[in-house]
C-alpha positions in Angstrom: 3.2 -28.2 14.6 5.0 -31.3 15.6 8.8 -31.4 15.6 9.0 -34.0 12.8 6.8 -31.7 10.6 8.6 -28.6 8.9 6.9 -25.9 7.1 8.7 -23.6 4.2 7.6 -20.9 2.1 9.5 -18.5 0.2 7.9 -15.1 -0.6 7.7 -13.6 -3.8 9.2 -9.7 -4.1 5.8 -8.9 -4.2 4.9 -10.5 -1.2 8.0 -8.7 0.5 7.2 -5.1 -1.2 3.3 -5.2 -0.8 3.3 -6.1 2.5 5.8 -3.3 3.5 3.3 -1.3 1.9 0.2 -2.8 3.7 2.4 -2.1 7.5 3.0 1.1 6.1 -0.2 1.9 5.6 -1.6 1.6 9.3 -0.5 5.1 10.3 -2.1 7.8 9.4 0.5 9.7 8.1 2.5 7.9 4.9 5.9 8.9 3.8 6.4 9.4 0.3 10.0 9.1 0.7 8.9 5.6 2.5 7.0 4.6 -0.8 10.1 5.5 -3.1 11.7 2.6 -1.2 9.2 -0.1 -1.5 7.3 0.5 -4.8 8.9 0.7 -7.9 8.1 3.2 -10.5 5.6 2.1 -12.3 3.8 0.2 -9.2 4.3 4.0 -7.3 2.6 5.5 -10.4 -0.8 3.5 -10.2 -0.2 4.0 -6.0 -0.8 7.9 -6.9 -3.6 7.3 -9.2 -5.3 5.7 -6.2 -4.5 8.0 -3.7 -5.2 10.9 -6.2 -9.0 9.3 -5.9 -8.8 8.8 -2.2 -8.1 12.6 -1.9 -11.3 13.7 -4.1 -13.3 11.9 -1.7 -12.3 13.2 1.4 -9.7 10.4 2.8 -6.0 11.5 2.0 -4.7 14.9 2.1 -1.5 15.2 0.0 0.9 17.4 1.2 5.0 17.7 -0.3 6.5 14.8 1.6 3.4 12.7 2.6 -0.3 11.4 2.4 -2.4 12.2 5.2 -5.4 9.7 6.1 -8.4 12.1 7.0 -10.2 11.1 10.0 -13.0 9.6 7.5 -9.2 7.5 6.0 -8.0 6.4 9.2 -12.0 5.1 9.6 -11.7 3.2 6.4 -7.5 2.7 6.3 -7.5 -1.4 6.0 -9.9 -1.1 3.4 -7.8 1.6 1.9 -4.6 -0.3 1.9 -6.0 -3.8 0.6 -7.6 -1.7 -2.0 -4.6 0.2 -3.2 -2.7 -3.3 -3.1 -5.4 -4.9 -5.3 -5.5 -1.5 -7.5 -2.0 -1.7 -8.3 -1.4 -5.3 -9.0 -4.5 -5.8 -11.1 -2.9 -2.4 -13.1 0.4 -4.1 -13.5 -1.0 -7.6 -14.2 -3.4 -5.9 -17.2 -0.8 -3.8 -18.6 
């Protein structure tokens, strides 16, 4: 970019929450306590719908304080976050 060009761009709270989410996402280990802090409650509801599925098919173990990708989730984990993302905005946005 050339110094007489500047280039601005405020992000939503969305923006700033689901891409906390999205970093969060690239362990394989996700802290629930973590979530409490970026999702709110409804959003963290529809988040646990999702990873309730994930679970059933082999790619999240859910223990007390944490979701656990499987080997098969950490194979498939950015699919897994942009679809959670997705999942829970297209839930809030129908509501």
């Amino acid at each position: 970019m050339s110094k007489e060009m500047s280039f601005y761009s405020q992000q939503t709270d969305y923006h700033e929450r689901f891409s906390k989410l999205s970093g969060i996402m690239q362990f394989p280990v996700i802290s629930k306590e973590a979530l409490k802090d970026i999702l709110k409650e409804e959003e963290l509801k529809f988040f646990r719908e999702r990873m309730k599925e994930y679970e059933e098919k082999g790619l999240v173990k859910e223990n007390e304080e944490s979701y656990v990708l499987t080997t098969d989730g950490v194979f498939w984990g950015n699919n897994l976050s942009s679809d959670v993302i997705i999942y829970v905005l297209e839930k809030l946005f129908k509501s």
